[in-house]
C-alpha positions in Angstrom: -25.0 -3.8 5.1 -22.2 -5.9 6.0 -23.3 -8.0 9.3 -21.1 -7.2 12.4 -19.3 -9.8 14.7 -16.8 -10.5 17.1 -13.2 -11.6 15.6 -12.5 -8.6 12.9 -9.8 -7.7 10.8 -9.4 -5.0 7.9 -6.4 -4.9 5.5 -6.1 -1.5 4.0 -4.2 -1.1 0.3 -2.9 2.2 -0.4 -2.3 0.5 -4.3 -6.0 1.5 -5.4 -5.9 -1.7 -7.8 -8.0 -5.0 -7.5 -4.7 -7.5 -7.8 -1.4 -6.3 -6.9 1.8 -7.7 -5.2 0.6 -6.2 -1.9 -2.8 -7.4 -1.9 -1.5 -11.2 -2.5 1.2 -10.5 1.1 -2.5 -9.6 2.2 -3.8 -13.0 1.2 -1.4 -14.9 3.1 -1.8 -13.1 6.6 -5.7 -13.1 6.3 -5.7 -16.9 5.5 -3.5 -17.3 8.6 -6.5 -14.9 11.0 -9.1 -16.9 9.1 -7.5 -20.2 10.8 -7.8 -18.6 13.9 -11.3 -17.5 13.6 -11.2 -14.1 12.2 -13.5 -12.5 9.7 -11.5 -10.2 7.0 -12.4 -7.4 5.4 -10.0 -5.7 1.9 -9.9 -1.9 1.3 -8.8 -1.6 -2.3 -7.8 1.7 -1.7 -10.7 3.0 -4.8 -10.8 5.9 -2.1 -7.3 6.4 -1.5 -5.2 5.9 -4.4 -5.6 9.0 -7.4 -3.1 7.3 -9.7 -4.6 4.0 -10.7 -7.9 5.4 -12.7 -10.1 3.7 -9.7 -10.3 6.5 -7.6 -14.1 6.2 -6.3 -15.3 3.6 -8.3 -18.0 1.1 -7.1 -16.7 -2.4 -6.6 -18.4 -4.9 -9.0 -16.1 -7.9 -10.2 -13.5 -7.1 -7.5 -15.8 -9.4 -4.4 -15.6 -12.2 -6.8 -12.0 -12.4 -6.8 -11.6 -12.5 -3.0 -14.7 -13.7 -1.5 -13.0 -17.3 -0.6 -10.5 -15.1 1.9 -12.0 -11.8 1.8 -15.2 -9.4 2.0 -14.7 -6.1 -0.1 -15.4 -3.3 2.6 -14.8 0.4 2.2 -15.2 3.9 4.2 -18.8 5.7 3.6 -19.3 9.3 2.1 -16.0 9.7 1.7 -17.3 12.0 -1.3 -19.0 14.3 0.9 -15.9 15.6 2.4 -14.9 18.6 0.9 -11.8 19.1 -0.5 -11.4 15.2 -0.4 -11.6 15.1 -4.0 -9.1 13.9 -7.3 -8.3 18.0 -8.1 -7.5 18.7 -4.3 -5.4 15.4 -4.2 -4.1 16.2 -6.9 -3.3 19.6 -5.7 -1.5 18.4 -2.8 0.4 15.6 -4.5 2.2 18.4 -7.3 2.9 21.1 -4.3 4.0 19.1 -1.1 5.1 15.8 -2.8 6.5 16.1 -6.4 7.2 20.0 -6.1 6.0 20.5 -9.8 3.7 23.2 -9.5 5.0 26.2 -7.4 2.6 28.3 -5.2 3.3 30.6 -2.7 4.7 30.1 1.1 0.6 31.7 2.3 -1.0 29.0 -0.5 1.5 26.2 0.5 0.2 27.1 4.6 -3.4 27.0 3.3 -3.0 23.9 1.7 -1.5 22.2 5.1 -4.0 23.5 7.1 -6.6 21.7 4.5 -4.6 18.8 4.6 -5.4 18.4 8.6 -8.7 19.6 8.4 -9.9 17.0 6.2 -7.8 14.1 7.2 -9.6 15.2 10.7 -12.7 14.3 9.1 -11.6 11.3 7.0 -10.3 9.5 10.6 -14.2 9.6 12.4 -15.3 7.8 9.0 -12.4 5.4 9.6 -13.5 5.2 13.1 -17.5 4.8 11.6 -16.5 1.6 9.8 -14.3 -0.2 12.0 -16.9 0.3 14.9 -19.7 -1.0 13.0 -17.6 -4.1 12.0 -16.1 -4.0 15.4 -12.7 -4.4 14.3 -9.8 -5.9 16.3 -6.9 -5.9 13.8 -5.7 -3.3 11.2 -3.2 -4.3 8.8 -2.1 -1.2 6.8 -0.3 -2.0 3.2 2.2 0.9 1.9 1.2 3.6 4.0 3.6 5.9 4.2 4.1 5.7 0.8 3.2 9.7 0.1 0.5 8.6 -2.3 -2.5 10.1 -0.2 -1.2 11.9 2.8 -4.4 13.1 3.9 -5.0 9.1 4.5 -2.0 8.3 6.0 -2.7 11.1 7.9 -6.4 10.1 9.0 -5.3 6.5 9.6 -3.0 7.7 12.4 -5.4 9.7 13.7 -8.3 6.8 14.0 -6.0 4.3 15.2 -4.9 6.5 18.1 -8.6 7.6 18.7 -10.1 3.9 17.9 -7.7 1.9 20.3 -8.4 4.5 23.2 -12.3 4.0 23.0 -11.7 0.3 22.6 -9.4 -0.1 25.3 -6.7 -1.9 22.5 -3.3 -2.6 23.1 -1.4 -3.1 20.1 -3.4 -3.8 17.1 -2.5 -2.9 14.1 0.5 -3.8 11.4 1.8 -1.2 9.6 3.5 -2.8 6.5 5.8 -0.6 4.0 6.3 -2.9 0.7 7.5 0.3 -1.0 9.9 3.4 0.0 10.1 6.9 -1.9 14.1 6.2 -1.9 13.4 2.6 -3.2 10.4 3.3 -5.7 9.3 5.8 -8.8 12.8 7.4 -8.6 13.7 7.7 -12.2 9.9 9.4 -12.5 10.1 11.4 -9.0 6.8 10.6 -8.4 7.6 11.2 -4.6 9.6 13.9 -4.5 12.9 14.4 -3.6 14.6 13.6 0.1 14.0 14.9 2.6 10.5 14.2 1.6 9.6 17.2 3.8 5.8 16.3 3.6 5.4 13.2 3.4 3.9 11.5 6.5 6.4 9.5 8.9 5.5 6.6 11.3 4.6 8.0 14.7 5.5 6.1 18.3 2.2 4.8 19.2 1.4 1.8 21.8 -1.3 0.7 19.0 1.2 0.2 15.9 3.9 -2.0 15.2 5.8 -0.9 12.2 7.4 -3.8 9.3 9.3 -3.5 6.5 10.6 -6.1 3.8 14.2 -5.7 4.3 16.8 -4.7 6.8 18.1 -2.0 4.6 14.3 -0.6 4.6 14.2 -0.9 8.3 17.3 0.7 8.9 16.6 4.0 6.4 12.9 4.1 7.3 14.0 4.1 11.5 16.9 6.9 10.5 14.2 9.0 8.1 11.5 8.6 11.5 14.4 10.2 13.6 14.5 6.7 15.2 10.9 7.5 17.1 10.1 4.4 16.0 11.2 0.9 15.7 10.6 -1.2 12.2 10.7 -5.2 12.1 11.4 -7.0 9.1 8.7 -9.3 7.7 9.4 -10.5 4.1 7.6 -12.0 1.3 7.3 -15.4 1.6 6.0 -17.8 -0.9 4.6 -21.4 0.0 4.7 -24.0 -3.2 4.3 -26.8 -1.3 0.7 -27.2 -2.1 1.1 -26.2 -5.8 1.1 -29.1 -8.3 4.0 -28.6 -10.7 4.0 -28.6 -15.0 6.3 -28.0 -17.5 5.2 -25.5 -19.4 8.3 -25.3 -22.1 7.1 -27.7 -24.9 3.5 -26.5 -24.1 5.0 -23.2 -25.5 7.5 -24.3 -27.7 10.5 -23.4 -25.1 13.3 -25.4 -26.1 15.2 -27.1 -23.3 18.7 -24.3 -24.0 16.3 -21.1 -24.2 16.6 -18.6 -21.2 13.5 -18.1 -19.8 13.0 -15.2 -17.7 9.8 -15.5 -15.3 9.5 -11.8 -15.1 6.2 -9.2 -16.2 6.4 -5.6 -16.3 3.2 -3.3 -16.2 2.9 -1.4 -19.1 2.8 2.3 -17.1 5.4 5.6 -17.6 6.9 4.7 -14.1 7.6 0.9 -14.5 8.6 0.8 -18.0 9.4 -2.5 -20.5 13.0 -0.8 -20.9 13.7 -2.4 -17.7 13.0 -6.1 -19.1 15.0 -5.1 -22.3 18.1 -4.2 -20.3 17.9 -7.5 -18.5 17.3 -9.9 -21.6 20.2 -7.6 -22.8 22.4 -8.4 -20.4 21.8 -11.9 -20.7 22.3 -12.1 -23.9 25.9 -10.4 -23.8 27.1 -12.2 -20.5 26.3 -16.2 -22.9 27.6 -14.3 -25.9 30.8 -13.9 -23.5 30.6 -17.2 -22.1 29.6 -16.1 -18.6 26.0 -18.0 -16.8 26.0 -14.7 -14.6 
């Protein structure tokens, strides 16, 4: 059991992997609560994310990878839910998000009503874990990102019903790294706009909404019907602590070789083509004479 105390905060990844881009942003904000006395808490999102393979799987190396900045937490009996499960996720992704499989206008109302009935039961679990940790801060990473509505959903709902009982004022940051108009488009994982299903950002004393970049502010306000007001937080990275190598003769890098600090996972939606069109463009700007 993890011990309650009095300075709480819980970062919640919608990514459902152990290292990603969002969870090192998470890094630097919990090591800025730590200073000020805080003890944090990382969601992987095992129990939110269907995509990733992870979806309900025990944490077992993950703690050792964050346990000088973070303790691994995680909602209980999610499981027992019904219908919160991969094939009803699943279900919900293909006919409200994607629109691949077709059902009917009385199957498509069923599945909405599910949709609310469960993430009803999803928030008092929510609710369940942040009152036995007695959490005072929420940071929320990607979502509105439609990968798990039901969550997004829930979350909403056990911020508005946490921050009544505990008498809160604002407490929670809502951070969007990714967009359905800025991410998977090639792929439509997401859909296509208006993204009818997907869940907005809602006006609520309890949430302030950020974003990485004032062109994601301004499309994420218009898409909310401007209910709600997004700042702009970007990435930031700190080297100034970070002792500096060369790594080119380690590798063999010769001092008039490109090298392009750039990785690409290996999945159908972010594919290598992407780094062989910019090596190839590289290539024909030198072979033209142009450093651009």
């Amino acid at each position: 059991m993890i011990a309650a105390i009095r300075k709480c905060a819980i970062f919640i990844s919608f990514d459902g992997v152990s290292v990603s881009g969002i969870t090192v942003e998470a890094v630097k904000i919990a090591k800025k609560l730590t200073d000020e006395g805080f003890k944090c808490y990382l969601d992987l999102g095992y129990d939110i994310n269907i995509s990733k393979g992870n979806f309900g799987r025990p944490y077992k190396f993950e703690a050792a990878l964050y346990h000088k900045c973070f303790e691994l937490a995680r909602v209980a009996d999610l499981s027992n839910i019904p219908n919160y499960t991969i094939e009803f996720l699943d279900k919900v992704n293909k006919v409200l998000i994607s629109e691949t499989l077709a059902v009917s206008r009385d199957a498509r109302a069923a599945i909405l009503t599910s949709v609310d009935e469960v993430a009803a039961e999803v928030a008092l679990k929510i609710e369940a874990l942040w009152k036995y940790l007695n959490v005072s801060k929420v940071i929320v990473e990607n979502g509105t990102l439609p990968e798990n509505i039901i969550y997004s959903r829930a979350l909403l709902l056990a911020i508005e019903q946490y921050g009544r009982a505990k008498n809160l004022r604002n407490f929670v940051i809502w951070r969007d790294h990714d967009l359905m108009w800025s991410s998977e488009k090639k792929s439509m994982k997401y859909g296509a706009p208006p993204y009818p299903y997907a869940t907005k950002p809602v006006k609520s004393q309890y949430i302030t909404y950020v974003t990485l970049n004032e062109k994601l502010r301004d499309e994420l306000e218009a898409w909310s019907n401007f209910e709600v007001e997004v700042q702009v937080g970007k990435n930031a990275y700190n080297f100034s602590e970070c002792s500096r190598r060369n790594i080119r003769p380690l590798l063999g890098i010769r001092k008039s070789d490109i090298l392009i600090a750039r990785t690409t996972r290996l999945i159908p939606q972010k594919r290598i083509d992407r780094d062989i069109v910019l090596v190839n463009l590289n290539r024909a700007g030198f072979a033209g004479g142009s450093n651009s």
